[in-house]
C-alpha positions in Angstrom: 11.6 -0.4 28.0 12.5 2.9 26.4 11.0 3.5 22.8 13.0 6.4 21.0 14.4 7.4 17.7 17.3 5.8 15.7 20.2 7.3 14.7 23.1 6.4 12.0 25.2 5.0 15.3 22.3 2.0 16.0 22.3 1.2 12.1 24.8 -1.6 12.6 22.7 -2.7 15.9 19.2 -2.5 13.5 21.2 -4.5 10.7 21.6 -7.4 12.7 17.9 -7.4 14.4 16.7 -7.4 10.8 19.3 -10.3 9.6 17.7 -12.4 12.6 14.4 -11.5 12.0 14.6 -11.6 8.0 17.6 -13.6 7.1 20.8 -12.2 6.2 21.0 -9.7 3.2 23.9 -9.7 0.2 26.7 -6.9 0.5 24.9 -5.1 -2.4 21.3 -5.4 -0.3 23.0 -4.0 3.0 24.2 -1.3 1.1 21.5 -0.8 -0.3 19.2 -0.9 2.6 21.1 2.2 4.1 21.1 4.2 1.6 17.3 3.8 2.0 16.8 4.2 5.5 19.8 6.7 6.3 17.7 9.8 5.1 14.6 8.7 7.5 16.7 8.7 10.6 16.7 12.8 10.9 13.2 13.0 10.7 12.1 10.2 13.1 10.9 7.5 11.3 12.6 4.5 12.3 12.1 3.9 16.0 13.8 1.4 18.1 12.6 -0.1 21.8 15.5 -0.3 24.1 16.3 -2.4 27.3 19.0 -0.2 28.8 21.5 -0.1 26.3 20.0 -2.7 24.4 18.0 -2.4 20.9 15.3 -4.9 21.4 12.8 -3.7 18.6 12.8 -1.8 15.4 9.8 -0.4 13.3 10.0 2.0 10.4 8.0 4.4 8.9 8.0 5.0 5.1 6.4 8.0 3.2 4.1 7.2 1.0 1.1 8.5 -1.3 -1.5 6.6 -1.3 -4.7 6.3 -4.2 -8.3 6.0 -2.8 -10.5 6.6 -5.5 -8.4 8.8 -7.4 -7.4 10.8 -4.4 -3.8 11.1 -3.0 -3.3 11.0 0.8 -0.2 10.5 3.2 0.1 6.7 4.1 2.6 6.0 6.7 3.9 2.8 5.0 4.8 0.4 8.3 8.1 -1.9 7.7 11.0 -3.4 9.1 9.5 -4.5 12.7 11.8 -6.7 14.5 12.0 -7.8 17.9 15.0 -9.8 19.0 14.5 -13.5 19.1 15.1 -13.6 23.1 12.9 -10.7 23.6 9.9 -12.7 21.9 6.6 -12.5 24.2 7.5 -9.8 26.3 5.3 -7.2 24.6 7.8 -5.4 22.8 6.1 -5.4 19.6 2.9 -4.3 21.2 4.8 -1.2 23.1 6.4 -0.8 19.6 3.2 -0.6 16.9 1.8 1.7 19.9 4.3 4.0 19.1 3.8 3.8 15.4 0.5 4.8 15.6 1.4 8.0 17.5 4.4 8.8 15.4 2.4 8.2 12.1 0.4 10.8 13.6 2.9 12.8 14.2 4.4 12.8 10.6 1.0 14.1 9.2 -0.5 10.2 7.8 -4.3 10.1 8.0 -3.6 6.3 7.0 -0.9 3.5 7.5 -0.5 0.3 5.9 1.3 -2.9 6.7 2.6 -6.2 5.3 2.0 -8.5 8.2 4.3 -11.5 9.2 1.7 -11.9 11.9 -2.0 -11.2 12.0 -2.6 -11.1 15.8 0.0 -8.3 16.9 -1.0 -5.7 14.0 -4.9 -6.4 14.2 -4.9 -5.8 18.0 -3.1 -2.4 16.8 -6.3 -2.0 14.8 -4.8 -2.8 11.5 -7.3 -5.4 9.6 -7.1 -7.1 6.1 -7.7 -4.9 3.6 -6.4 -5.2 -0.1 -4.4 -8.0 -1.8 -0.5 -7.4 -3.9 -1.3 -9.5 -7.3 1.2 -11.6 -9.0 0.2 -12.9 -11.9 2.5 -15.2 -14.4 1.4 -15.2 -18.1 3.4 -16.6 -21.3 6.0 -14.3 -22.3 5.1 -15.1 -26.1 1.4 -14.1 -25.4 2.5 -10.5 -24.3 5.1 -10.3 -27.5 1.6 -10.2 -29.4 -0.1 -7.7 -27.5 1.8 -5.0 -29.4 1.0 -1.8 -30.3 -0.6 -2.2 -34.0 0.3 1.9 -34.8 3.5 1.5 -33.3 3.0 5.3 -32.3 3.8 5.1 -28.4 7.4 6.2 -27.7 9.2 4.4 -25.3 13.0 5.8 -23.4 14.9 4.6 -21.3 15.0 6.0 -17.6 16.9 7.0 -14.8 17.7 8.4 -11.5 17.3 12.4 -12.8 13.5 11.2 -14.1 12.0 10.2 -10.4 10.0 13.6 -10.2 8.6 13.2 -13.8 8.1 9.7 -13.0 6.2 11.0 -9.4 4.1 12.7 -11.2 3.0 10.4 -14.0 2.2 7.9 -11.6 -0.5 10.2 -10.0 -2.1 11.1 -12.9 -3.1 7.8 -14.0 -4.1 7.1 -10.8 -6.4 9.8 -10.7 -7.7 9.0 -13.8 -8.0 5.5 -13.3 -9.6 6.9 -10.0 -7.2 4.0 -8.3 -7.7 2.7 -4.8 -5.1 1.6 -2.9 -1.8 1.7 -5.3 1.3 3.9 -3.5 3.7 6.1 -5.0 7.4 6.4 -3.3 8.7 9.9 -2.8 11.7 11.3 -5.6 14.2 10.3 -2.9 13.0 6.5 -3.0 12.1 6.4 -6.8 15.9 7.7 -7.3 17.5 5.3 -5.4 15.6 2.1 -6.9 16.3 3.8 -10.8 19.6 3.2 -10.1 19.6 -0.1 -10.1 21.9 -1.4 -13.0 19.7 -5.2 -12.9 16.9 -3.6 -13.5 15.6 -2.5 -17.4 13.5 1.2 -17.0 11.0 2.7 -19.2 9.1 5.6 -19.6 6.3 6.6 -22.1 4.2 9.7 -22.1 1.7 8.1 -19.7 3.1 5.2 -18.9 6.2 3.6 -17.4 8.3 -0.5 -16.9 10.7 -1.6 -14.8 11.6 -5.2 -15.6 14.8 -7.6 -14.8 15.4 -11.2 -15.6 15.0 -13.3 -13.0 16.2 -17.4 -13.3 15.7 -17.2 -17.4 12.4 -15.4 -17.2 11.0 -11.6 -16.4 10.4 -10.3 -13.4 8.0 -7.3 -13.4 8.3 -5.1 -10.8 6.0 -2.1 -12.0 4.1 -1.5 -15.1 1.5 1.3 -15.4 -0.4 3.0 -18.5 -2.8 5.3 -19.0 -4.0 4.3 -22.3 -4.7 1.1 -24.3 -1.4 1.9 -26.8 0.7 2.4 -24.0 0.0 -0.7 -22.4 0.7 -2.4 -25.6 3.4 -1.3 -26.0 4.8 -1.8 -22.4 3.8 -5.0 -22.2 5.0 -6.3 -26.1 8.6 -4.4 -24.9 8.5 -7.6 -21.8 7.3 -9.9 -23.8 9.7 -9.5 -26.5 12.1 -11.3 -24.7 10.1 -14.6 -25.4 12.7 -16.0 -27.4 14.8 -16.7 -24.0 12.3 -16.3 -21.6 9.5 -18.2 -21.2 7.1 -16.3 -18.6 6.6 -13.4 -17.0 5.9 -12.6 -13.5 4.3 -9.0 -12.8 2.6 -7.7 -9.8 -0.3 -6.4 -11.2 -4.1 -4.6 -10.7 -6.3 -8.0 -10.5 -8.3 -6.0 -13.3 -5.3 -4.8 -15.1 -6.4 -4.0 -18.7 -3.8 -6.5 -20.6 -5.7 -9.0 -19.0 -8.0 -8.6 -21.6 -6.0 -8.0 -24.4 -4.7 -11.6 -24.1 -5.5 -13.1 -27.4 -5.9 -16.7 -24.7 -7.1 -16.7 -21.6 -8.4 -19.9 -20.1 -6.7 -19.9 -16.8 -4.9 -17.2 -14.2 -1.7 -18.2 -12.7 -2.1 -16.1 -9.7 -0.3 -15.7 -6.1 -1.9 -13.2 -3.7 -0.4 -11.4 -0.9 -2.7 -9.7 1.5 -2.1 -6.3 3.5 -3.9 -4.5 6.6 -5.0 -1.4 6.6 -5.6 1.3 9.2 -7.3 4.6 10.0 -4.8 7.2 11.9 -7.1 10.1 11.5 -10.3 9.7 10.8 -12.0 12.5 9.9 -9.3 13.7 8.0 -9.0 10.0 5.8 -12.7 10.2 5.0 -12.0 14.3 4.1 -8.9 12.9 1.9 -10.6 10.3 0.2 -12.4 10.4 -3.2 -15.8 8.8 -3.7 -17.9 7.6 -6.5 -19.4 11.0 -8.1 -23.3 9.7 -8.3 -23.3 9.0 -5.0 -24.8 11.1 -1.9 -25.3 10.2 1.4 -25.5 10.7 5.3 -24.6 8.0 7.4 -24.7 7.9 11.3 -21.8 5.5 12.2 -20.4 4.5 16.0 -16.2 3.9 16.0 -14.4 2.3 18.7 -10.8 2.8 18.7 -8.4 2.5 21.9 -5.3 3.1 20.8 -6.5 6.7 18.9 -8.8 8.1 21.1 -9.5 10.9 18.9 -11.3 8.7 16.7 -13.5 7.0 19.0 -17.2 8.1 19.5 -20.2 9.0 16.9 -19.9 10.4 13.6 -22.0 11.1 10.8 -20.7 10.2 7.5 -21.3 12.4 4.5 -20.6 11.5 1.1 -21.8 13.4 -2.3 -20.1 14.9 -5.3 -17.2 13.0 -5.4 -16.0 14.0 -1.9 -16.6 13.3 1.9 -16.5 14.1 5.5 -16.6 12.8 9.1 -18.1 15.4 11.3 -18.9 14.7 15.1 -22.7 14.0 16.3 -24.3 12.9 19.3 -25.3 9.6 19.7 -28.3 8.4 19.4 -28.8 4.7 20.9 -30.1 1.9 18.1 -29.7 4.7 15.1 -25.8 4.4 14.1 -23.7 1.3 12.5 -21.1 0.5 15.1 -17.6 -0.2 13.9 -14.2 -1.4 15.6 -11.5 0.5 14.3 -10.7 -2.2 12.1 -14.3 -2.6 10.9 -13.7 1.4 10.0 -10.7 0.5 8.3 -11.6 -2.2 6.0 -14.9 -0.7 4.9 -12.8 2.7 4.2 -10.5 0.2 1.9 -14.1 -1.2 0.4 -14.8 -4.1 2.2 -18.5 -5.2 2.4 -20.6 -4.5 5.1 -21.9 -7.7 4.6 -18.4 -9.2 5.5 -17.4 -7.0 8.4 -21.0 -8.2 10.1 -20.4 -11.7 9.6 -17.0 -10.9 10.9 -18.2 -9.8 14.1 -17.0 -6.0 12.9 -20.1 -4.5 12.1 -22.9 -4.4 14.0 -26.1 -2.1 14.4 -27.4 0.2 11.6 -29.7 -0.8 9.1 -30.1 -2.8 5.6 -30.5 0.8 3.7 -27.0 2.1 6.0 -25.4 -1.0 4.5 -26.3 -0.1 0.7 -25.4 3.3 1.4 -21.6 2.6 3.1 -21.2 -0.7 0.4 -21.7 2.7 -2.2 -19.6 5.0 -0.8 -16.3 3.1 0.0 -17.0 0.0 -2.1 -14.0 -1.0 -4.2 -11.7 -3.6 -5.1 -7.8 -2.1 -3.1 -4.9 -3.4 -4.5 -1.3 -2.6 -4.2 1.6 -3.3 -7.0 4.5 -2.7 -4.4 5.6 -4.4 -1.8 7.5 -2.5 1.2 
């Protein structure tokens, strides 16, 4: 089996590995989905696995920022794998995710992320459960009255020549909101989606919808605000369809603040959808990643990791003012908190220690180590896009 890069001539080959694997995609969606991934193929993010002639496997990789506390770092964004139905169980999908890991590398992302179809194959790649993509379905009549009371916040609509602005706005509130977990496409992607005549885009000052109708109701697909007016108003815009539409369906933050501006809330119609998580570089995720600010700390931690050798072996953790580092140490038997790769991984994306021991990927260390690491990288990751 031969793993290399795509080019435009395999597209038609990967079409039809993703309509077996997927199901079959409209006209408008196939055209779609090239003008997505046509730009990746030059610079080697979609790989294929090949039996002779034969594509037997895709896997691409998207770029993407990603928010950990407040901090941006690359996130190799893991999509479209495939293996042909006949070539199921012969490891292709191992051999494939191998080379992920490498190319992610490659590309520069200290961190890759993953909607899984299957647990098994992606946590042997040392991916593991980390955050959850919120839906959340609320009257559309109970957002109408959410409104603005001042009326102030000025809302236009947007386009494809606003993606950069757009880029931008979206990291500044998640720096502010000091975010963990939430992505941000590139222009290129953000361009491509804004031109999408279904969907109904807005942009605020610090703050930004787009919105469709979907069977009679609203379909959110992204709604983010920096401010309390701005949400209002965001959220009153959607809602002032109520007089056709009877709910709205938005992915959200799971403490997204119109949540609270509900004037009832009794019960959350909710529907999670869970993603993994993994660490491509180490030491240069933990160097990436923001921290709480009133928090300082050395821990001594042990990391196992066979597919990235680099990040196996001992490592003291150091967290204070806001940033962090992994530095290399010698070991010291019985001092350090050992961690599989995917234990690393799911405490980095704030995951309890007390879960990753009862898990079985935790083990060693001490009660005080715990506090310390629950501190540091405790949080509550969430995504509002799904890839």
């Amino acid at each position: 089996m031969e793993i290399r890069h795509l080019t435009s001539d395999d597209l038609d080959a990967v079409l039809d590995s993703r309509r077996r694997a997927f199901g079959p995609l409209s006209g408008d969606g196939a055209q779609t989905w090239r003008k997505l991934v046509s730009p990746m193929l030059p610079e080697g993010r979609y790989l294929g696995a090949f039996d002779g002639a034969r594509l037997v496997g895709t896997a691409r990789i998207n770029p993407y920022v990603q928010w950990w506390h407040g901090r941006p770092q690359s996130m190799g964004g893991v999509a479209g794998v495939t293996v042909a139905p006949e070539d199921r169980g012969r490891g292709v999908g191992r051999t494939l995710m191998d080379a992920v890991i490498e190319r992610c590398a490659q590309l520069g992302h200290a961190v890759s992320a993953l909607y899984p179809a299957t647990t098994p194959l992606y946590r042997s790649a040392g991916y593991e459960h980390a955050g959850v993509l919120q839906r959340i379905t609320l009257p559309a009549e109970a957002l109408r009255t959410v409104g603005d009371p001042g009326g102030a916040v000025k809302l236009r609509r947007m386009g494809p020549a606003d993606a950069a602005d757009l880029v931008a706005l979206i990291g500044r509130v998640h720096a502010a909101t000091r975010a963990s977990g939430p992505l941000s496409f590139d222009e290129r992607t953000w361009r491509l989606w804004l031109e999408d005549d279904d969907d109904f885009c807005y942009l605020a000052e610090d703050g930004f919808v787009v919105y469709r109708w979907s069977d009679g109701d609203i379909e959110v697909d992204n709604l983010l605000a920096g401010s309390e007016a701005t949400a209002r108003a965001l959220w009153s815009m959607v809602g002032s369809a109520s007089s056709v539409a009877k709910s709205v369906t938005a992915c959200v933050d799971p403490a997204d603040p119109v949540l609270w501006m509900l004037r009832e809330r009794s019960k959350d119609e909710v529907a999670q959808t869970r993603w993994m998580f993994r660490l491509i570089d180490l030491p240069a995720a933990v160097g990436g990643r923001g921290f709480p600010a009133g928090v300082s700390a050395e821990i001594p931690v042990e990391v196992t990791d066979s597919r990235r050798p680099g990040n196996t072996g001992a490592w003291l953790l150091r967290v204070d003012g806001g940033s962090g580092s992994a530095t290399r140490r010698d070991a010291v038997p019985g001092e350090s908190t050992r961690l599989t790769i995917g234990g690393m991984s799911a405490l980095f994306a704030g995951v309890s220690t007390a879960t990753l021991r009862r898990a079985g990927l935790l083990t060693g260390g001490s009660p005080e180590a715990d506090d310390a690491l629950d501190a540091a990288f405790g949080c509550a990751a969430y995504m509002i896009d799904y890839f």
